[in-house]
SEFIZA-3560 file (N, C-alpha, C; in Angstrom, 3 decimals):
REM SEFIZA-3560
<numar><xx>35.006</xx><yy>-37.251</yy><zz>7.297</zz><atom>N</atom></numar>
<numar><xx>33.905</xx><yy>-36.326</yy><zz>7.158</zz><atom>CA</atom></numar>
<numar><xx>33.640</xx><yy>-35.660</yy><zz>8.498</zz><atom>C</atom></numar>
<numar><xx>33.475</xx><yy>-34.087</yy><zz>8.510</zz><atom>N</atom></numar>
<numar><xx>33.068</xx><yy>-33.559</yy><zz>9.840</zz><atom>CA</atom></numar>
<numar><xx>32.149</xx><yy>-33.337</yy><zz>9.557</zz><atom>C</atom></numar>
<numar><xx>31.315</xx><yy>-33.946</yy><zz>10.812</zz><atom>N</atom></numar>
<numar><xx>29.653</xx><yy>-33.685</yy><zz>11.239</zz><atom>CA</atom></numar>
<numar><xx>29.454</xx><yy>-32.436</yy><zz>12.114</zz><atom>C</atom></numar>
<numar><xx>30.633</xx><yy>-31.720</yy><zz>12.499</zz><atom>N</atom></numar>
<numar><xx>30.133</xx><yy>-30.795</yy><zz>13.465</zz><atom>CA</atom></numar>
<numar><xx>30.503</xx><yy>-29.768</yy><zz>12.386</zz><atom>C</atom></numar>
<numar><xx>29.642</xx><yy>-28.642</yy><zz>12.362</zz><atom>N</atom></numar>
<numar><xx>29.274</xx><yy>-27.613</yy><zz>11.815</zz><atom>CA</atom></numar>
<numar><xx>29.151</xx><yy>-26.211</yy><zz>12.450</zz><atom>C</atom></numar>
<numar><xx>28.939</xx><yy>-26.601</yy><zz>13.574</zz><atom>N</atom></numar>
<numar><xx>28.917</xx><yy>-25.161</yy><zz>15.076</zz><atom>CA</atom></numar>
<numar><xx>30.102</xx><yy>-25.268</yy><zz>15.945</zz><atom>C</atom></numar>
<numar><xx>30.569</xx><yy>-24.221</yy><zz>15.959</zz><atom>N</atom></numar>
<numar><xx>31.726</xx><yy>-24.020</yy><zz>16.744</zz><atom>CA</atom></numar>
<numar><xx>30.876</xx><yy>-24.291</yy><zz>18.208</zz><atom>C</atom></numar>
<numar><xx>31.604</xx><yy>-25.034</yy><zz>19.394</zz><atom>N</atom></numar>
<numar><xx>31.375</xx><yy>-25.449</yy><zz>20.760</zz><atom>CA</atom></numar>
<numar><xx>30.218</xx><yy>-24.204</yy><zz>21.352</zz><atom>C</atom></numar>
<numar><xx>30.691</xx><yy>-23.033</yy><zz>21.533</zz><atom>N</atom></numar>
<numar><xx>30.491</xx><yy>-21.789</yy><zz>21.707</zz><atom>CA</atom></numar>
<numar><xx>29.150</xx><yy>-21.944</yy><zz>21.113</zz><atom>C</atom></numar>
<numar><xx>29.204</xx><yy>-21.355</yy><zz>19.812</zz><atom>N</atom></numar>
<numar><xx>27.730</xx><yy>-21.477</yy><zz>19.077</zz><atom>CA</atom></numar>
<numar><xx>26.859</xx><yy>-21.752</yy><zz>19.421</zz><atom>C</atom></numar>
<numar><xx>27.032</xx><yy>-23.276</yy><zz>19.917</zz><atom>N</atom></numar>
<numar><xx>25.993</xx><yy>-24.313</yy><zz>19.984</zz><atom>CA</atom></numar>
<numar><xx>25.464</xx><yy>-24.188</yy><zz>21.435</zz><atom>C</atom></numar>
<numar><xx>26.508</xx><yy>-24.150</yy><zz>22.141</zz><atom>N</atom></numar>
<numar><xx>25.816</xx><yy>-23.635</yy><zz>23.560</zz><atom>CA</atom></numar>
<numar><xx>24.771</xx><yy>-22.150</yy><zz>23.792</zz><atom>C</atom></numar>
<numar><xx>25.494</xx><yy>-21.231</yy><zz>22.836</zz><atom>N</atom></numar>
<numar><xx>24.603</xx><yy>-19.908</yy><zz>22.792</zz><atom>CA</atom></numar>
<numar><xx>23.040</xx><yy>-20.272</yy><zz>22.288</zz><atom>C</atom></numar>
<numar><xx>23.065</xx><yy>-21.362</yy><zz>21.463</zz><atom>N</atom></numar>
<numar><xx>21.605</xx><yy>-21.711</yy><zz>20.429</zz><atom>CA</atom></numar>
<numar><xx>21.121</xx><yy>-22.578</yy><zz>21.590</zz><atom>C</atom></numar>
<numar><xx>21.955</xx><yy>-23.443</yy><zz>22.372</zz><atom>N</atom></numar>
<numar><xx>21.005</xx><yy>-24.089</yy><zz>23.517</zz><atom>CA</atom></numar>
<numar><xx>20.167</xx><yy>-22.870</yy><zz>24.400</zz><atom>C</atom></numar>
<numar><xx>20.834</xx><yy>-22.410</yy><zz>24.542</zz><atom>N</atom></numar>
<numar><xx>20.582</xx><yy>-21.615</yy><zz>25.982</zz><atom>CA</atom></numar>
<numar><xx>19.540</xx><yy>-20.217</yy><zz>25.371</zz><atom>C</atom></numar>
<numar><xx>19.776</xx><yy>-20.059</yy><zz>24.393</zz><atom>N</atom></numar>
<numar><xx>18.757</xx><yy>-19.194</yy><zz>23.344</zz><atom>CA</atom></numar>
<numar><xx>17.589</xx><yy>-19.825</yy><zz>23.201</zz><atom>C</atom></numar>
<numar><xx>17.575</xx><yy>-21.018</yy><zz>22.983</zz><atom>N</atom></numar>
<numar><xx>16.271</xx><yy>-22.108</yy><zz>22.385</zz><atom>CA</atom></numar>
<numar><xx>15.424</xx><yy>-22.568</yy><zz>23.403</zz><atom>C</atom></numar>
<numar><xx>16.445</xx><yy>-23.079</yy><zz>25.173</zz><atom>N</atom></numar>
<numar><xx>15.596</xx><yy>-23.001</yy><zz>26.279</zz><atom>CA</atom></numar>
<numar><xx>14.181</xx><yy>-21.892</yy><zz>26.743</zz><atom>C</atom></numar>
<numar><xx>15.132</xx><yy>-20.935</yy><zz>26.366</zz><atom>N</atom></numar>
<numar><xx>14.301</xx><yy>-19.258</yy><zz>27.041</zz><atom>CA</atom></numar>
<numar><xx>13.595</xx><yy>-18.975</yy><zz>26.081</zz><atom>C</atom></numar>
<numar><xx>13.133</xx><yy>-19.314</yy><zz>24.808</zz><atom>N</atom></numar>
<numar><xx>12.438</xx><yy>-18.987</yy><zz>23.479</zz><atom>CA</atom></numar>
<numar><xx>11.543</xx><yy>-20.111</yy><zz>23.696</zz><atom>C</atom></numar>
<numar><xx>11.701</xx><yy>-21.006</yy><zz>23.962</zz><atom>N</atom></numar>
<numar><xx>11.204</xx><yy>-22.383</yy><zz>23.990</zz><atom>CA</atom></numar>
<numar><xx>10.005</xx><yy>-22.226</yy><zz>25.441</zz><atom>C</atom></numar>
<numar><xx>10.722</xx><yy>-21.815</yy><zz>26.333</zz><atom>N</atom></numar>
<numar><xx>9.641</xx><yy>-21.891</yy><zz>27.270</zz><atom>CA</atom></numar>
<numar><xx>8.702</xx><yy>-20.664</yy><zz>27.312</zz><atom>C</atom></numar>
<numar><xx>8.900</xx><yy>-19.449</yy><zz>26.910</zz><atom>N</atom></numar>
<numar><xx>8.613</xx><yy>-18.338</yy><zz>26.511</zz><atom>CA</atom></numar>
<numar><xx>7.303</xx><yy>-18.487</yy><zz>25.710</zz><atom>C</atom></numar>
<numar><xx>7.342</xx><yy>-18.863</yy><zz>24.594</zz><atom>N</atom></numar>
<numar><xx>6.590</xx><yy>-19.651</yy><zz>23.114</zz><atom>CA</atom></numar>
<numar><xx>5.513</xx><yy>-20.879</yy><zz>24.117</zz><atom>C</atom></numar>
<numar><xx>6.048</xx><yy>-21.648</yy><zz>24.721</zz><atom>N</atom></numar>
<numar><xx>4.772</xx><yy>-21.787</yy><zz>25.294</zz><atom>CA</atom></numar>
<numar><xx>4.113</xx><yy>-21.154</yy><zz>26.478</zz><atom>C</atom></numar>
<numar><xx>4.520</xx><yy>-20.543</yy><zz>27.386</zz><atom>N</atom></numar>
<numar><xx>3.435</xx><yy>-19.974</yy><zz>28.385</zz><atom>CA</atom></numar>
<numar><xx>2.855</xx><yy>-18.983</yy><zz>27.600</zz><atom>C</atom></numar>
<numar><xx>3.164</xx><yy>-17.881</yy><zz>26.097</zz><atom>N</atom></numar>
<numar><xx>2.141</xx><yy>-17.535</yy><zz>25.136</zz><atom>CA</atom></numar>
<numar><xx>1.298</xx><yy>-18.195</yy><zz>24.597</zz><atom>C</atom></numar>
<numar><xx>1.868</xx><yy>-19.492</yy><zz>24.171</zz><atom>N</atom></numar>
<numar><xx>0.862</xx><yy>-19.806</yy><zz>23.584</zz><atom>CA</atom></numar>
<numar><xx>-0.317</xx><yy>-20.382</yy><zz>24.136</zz><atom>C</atom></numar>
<numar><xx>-0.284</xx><yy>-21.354</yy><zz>25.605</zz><atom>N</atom></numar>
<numar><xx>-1.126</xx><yy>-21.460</yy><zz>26.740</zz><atom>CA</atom></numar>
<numar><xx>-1.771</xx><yy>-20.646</yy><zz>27.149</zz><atom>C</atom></numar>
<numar><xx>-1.509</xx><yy>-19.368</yy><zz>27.411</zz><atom>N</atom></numar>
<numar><xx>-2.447</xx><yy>-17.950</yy><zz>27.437</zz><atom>CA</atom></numar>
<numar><xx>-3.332</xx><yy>-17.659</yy><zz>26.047</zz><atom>C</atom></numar>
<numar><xx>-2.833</xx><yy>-17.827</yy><zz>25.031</zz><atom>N</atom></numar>
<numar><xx>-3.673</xx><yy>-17.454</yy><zz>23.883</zz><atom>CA</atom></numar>
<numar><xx>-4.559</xx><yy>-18.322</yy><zz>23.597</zz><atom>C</atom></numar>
<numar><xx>-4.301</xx><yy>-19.811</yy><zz>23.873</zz><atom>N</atom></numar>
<numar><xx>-5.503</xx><yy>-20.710</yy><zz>23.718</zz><atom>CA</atom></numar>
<numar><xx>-5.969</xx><yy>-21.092</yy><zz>24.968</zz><atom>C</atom></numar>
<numar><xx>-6.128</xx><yy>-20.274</yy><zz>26.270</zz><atom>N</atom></numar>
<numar><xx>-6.917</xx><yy>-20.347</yy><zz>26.933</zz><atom>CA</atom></numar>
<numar><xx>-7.505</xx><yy>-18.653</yy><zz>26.795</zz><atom>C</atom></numar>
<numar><xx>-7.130</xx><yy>-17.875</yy><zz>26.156</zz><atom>N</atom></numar>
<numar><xx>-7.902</xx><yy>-16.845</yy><zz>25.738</zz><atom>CA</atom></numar>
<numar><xx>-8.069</xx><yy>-16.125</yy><zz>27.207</zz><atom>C</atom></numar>
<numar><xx>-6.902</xx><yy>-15.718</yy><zz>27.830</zz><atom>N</atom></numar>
<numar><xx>-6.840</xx><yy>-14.766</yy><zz>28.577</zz><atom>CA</atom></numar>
<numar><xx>-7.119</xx><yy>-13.175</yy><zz>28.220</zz><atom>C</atom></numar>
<numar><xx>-7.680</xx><yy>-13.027</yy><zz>29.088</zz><atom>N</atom></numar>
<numar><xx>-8.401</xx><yy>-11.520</yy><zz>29.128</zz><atom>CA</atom></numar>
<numar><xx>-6.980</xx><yy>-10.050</yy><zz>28.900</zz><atom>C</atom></numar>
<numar><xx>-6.431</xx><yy>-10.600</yy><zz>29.488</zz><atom>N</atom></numar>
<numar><xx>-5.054</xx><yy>-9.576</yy><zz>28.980</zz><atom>CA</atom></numar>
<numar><xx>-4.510</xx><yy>-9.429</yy><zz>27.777</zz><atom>C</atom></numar>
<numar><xx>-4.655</xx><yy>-10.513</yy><zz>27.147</zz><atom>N</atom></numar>
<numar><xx>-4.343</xx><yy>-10.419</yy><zz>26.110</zz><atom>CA</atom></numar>
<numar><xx>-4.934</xx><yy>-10.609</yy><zz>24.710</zz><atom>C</atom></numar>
<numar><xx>-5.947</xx><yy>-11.111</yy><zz>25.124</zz><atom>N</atom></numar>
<numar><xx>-7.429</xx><yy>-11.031</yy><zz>24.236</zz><atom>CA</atom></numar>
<numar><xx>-8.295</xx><yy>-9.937</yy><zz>24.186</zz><atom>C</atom></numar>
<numar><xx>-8.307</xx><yy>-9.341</yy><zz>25.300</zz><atom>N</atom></numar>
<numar><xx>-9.487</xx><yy>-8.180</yy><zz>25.607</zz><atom>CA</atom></numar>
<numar><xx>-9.684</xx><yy>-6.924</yy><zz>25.278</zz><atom>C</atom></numar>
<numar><xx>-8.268</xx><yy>-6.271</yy><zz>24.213</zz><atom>N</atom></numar>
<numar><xx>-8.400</xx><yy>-5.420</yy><zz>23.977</zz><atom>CA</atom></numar>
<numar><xx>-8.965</xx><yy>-5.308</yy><zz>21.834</zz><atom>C</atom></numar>
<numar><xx>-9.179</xx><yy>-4.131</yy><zz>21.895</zz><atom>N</atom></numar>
<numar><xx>-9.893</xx><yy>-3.913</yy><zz>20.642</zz><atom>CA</atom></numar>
<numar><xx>-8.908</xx><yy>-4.125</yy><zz>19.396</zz><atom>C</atom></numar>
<numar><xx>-7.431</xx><yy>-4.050</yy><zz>19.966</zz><atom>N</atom></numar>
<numar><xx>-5.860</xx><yy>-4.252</yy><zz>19.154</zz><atom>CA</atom></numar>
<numar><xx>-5.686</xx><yy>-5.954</yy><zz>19.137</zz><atom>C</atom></numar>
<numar><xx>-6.159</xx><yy>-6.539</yy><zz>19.759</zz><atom>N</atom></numar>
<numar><xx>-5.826</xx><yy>-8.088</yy><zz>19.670</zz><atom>CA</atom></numar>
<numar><xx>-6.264</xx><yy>-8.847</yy><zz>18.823</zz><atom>C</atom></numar>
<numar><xx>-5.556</xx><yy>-10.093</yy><zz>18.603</zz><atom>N</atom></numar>
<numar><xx>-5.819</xx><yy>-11.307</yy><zz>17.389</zz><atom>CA</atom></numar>
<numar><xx>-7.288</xx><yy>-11.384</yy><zz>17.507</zz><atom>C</atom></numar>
<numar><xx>-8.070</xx><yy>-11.646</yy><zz>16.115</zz><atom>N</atom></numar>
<numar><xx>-9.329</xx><yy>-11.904</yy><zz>16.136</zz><atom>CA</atom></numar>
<numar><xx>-9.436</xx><yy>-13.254</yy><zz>16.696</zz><atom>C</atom></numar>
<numar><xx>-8.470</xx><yy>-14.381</yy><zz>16.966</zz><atom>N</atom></numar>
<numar><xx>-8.689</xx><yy>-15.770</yy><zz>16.986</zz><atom>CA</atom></numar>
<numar><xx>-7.323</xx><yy>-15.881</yy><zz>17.295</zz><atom>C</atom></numar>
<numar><xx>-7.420</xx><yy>-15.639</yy><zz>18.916</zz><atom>N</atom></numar>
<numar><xx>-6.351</xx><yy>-16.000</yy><zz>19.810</zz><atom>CA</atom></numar>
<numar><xx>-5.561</xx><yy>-17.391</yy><zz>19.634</zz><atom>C</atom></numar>
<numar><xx>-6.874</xx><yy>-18.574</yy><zz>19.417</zz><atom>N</atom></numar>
<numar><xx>-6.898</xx><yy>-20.063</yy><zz>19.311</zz><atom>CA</atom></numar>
<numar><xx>-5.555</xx><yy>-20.159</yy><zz>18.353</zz><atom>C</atom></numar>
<numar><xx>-5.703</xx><yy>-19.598</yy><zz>17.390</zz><atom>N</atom></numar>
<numar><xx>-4.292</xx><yy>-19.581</yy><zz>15.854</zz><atom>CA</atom></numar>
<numar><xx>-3.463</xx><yy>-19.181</yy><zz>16.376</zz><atom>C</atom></numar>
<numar><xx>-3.170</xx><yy>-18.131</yy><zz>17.073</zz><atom>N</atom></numar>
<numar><xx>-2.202</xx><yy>-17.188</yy><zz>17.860</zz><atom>CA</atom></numar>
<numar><xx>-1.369</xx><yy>-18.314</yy><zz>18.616</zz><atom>C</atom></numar>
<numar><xx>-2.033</xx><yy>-19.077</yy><zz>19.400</zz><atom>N</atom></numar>
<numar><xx>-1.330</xx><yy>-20.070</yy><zz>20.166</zz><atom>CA</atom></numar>
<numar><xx>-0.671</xx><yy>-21.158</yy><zz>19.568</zz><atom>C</atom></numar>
<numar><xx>-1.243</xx><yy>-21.706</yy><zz>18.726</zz><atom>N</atom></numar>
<numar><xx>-1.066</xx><yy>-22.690</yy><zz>17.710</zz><atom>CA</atom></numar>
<numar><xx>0.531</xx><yy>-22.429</yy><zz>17.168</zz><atom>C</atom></numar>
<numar><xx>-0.021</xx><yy>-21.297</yy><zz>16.618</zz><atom>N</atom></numar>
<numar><xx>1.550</xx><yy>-20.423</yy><zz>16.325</zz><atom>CA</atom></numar>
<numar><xx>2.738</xx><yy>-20.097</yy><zz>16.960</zz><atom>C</atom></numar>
<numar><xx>2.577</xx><yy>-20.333</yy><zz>17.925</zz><atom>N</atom></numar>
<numar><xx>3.198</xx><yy>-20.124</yy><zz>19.057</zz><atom>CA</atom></numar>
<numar><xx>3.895</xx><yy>-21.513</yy><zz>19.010</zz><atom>C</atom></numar>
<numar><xx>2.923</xx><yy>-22.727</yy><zz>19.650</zz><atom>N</atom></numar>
<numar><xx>3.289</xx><yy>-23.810</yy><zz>19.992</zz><atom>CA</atom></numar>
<numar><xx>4.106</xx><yy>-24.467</yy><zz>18.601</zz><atom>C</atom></numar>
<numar><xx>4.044</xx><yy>-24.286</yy><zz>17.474</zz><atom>N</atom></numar>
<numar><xx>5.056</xx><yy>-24.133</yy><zz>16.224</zz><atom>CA</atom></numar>
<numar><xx>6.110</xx><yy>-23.577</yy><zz>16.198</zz><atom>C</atom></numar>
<numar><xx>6.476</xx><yy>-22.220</yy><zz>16.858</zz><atom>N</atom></numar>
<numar><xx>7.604</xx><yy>-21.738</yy><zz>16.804</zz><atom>CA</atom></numar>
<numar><xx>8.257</xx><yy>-22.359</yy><zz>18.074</zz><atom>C</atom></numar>
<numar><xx>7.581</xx><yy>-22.659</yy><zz>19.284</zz><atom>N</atom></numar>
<numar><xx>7.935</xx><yy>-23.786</yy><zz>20.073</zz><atom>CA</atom></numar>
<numar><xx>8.945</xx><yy>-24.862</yy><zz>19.681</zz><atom>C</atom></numar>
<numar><xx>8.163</xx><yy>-25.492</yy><zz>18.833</zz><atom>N</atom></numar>
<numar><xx>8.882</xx><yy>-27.145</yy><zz>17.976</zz><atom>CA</atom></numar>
<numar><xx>10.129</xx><yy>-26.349</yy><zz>17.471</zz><atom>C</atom></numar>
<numar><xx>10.309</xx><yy>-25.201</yy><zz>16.279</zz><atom>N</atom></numar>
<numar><xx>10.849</xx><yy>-25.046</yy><zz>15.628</zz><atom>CA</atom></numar>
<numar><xx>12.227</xx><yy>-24.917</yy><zz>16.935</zz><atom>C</atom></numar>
<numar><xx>11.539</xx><yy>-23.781</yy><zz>17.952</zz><atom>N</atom></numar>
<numar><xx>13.259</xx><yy>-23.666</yy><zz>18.669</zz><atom>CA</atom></numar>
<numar><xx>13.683</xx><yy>-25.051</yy><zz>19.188</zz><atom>C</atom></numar>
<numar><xx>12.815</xx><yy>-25.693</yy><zz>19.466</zz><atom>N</atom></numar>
<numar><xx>13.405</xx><yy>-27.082</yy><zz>20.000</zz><atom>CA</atom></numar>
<numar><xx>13.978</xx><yy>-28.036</yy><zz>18.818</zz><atom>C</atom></numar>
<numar><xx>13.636</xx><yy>-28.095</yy><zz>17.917</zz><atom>N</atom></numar>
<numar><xx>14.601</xx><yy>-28.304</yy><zz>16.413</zz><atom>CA</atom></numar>
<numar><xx>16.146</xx><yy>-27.818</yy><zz>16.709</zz><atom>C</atom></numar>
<numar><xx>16.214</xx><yy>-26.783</yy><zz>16.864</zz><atom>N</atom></numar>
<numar><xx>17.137</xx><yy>-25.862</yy><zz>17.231</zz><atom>CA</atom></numar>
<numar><xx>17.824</xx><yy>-26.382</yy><zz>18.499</zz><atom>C</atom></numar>
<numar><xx>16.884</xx><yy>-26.468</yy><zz>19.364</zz><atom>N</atom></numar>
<numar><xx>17.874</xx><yy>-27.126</yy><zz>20.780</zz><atom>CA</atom></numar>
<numar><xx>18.480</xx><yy>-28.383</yy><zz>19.921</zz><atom>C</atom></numar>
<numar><xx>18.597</xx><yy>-29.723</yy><zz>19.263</zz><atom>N</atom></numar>
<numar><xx>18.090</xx><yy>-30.731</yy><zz>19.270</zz><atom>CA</atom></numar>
<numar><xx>19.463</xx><yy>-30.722</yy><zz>18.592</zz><atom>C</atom></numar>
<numar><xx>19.222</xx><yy>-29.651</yy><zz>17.585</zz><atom>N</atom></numar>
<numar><xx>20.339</xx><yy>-29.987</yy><zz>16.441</zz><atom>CA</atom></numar>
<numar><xx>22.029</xx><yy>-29.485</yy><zz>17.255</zz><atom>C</atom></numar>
<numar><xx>21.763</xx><yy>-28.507</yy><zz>18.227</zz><atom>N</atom></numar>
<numar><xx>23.007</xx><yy>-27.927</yy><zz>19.080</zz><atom>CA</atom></numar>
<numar><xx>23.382</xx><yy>-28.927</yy><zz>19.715</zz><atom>C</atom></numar>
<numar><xx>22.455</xx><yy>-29.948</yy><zz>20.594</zz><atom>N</atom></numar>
<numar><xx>22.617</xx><yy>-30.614</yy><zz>21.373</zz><atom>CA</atom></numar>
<numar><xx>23.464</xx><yy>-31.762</yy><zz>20.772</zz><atom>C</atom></numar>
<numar><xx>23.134</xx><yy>-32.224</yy><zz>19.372</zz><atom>N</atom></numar>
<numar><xx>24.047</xx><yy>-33.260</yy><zz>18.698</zz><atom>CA</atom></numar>
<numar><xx>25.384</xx><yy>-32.596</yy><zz>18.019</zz><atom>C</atom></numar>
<numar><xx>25.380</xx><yy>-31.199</yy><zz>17.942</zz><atom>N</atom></numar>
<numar><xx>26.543</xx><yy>-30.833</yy><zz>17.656</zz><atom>CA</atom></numar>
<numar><xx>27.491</xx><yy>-31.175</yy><zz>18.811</zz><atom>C</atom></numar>
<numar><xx>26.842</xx><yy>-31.152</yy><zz>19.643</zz><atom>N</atom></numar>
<numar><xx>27.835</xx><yy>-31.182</yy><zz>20.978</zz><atom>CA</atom></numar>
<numar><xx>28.228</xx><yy>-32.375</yy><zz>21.267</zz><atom>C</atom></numar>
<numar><xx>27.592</xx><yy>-33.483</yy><zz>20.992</zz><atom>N</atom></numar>
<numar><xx>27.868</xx><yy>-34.988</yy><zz>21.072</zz><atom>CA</atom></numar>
<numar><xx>28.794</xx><yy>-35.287</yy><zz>20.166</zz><atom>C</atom></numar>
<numar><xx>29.022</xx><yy>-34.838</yy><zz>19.198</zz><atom>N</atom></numar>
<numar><xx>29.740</xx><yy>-34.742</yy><zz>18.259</zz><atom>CA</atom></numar>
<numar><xx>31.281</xx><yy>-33.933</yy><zz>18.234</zz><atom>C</atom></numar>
<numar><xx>31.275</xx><yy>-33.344</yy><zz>18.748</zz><atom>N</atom></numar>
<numar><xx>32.700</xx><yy>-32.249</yy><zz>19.454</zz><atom>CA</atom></numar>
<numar><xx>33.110</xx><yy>-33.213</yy><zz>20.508</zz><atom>C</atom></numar>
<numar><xx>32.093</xx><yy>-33.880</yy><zz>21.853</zz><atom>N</atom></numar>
<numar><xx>32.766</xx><yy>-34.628</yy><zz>22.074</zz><atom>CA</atom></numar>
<numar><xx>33.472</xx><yy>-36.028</yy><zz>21.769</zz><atom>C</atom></numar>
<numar><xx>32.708</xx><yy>-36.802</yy><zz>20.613</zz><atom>N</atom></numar>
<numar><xx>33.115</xx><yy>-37.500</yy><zz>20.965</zz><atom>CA</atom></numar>
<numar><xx>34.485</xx><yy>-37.443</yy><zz>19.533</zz><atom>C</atom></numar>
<numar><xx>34.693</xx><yy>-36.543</yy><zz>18.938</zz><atom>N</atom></numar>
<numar><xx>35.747</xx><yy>-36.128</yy><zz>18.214</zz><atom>CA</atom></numar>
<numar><xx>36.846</xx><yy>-35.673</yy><zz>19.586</zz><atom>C</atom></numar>
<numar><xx>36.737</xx><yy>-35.231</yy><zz>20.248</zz><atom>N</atom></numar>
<numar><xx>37.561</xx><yy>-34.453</yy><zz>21.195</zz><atom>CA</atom></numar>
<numar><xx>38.313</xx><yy>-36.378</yy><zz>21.758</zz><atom>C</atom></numar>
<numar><xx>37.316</xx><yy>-37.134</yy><zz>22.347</zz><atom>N</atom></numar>
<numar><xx>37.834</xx><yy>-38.256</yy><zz>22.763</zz><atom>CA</atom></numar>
<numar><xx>38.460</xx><yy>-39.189</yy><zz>21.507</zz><atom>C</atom></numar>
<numar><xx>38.303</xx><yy>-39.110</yy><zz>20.419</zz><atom>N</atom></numar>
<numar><xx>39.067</xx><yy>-39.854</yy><zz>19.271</zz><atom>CA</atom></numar>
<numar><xx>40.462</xx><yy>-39.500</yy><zz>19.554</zz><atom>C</atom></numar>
<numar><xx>39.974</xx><yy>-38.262</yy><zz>19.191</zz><atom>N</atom></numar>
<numar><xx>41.867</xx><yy>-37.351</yy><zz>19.397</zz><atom>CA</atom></numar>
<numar><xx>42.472</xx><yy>-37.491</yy><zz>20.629</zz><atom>C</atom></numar>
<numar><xx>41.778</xx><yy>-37.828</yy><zz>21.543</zz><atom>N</atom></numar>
<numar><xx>42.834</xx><yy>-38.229</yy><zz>22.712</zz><atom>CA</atom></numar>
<numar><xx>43.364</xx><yy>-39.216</yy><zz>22.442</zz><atom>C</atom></numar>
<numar><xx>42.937</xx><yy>-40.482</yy><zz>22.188</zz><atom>N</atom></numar>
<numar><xx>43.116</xx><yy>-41.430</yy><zz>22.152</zz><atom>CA</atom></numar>
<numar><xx>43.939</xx><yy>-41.936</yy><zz>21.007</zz><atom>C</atom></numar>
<numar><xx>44.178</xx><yy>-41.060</yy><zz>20.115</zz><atom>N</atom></numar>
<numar><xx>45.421</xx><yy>-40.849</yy><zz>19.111</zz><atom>CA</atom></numar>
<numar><xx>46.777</xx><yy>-40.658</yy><zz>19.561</zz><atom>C</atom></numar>
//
């Protein structure tokens, strides 16, 4: 049975995608639930910044789901890569 599902490549692009989304998603969402003036203050902004962040810190988890699952793809490539040596 193969457990790996992402080509090597892939999985590194979804790491390195999920880092910068990941840290991104929270310094928004830390600004929105501390209800910074930049981004609260205008007459165009969320009525209830507080949710805004929340939301944020959710799509947070979700990319780190995402890191989590690349990261075991990769444990998995290797340690298939070391079977086959050892064949």
């Amino acid at each position: 049975m193969q457990l790996a599902f992402v080509s090597p490549g892939c999985a590194v692009c979804c790491q390195v995608l999920s880092v910068f989304g990941i840290v991104f998603l929270l310094v928004l969402g830390f600004l929105f639930t501390a209800e910074v003036n930049e981004l609260t203050g205008s007459t165009e902004d969320p009525v209830n910044p507080k949710d805004v962040g929340h939301a944020c810190f959710m799509a947070a988890a979700i990319y780190a789901a995402f890191f989590l699952c690349c990261s075991c793809q990769q444990l998995v490539r290797r340690s298939e890569t070391r079977r086959a040596r050892r064949l």
